[in-house]
N, C-alpha and C positions, 0 to 999 in steps of 0.2 A: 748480329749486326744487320741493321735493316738492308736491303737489295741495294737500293739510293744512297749509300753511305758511301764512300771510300774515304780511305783513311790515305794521307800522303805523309810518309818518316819526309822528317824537316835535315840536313845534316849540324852539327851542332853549333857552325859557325856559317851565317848564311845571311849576310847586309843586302845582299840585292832581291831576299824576300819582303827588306821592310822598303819600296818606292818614296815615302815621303821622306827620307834619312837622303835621299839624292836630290832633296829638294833645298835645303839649308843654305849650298851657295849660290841660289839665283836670291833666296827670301835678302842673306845677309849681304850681298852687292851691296846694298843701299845703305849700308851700317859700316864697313870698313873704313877705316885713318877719319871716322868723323864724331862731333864731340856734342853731345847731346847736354843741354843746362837742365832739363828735366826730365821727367819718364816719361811725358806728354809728348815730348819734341820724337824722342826715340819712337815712341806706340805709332804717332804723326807721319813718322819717316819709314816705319814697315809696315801700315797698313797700303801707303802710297806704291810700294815697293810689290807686293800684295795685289792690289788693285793694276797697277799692271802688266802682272804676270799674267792674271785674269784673264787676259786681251791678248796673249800668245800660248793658244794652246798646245800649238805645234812646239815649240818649247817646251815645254810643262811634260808634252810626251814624247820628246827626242831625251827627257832627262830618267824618266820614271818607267818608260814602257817595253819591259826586256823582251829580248826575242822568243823566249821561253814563256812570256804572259800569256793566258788563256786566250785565245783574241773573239771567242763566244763562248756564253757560258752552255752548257750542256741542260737540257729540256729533263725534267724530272719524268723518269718512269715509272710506273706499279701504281699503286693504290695509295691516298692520301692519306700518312699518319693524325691520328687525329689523339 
């Protein structure tokens, strides 16, 4: 195993490793009790929904950014694998 490598065991049941899985009910807000006559209207009504979110990112990361998240990534040491 190279020096630069670690390895992190995942435990086997682990949802607040995947952050965009806590993103689904701000995306679907905009889709509940409403009745789309196409797939255009719906596509229309989550990208709007989408666009946004865009625009609050403090949201975006009071939903995704666990306290456990790396909050910088660590600078690579030794020699470059090539």
């Amino acid at each position: 195993m190279p020096e630069h490598v670690h390895l992190l065991f995942l435990p086997p049941y682990s949802p607040e490793l995947q952050p965009a899985e806590h993103l689904w009910p701000l995306t679907n807000a905009a889709l509940v009790n409403r009745h789309f006559a196409t797939i255009e209207e719906l596509e229309e009504a989550q990208f709007a929904q989408c666009r946004a979110l865009q625009a609050q990112p403090d949201r975006i990361r009071s939903t995704t950014c666990f306290h456990w998240w790396p909050k910088q990534l660590h600078k690579r040491r030794g020699p470059r694998l090539k």
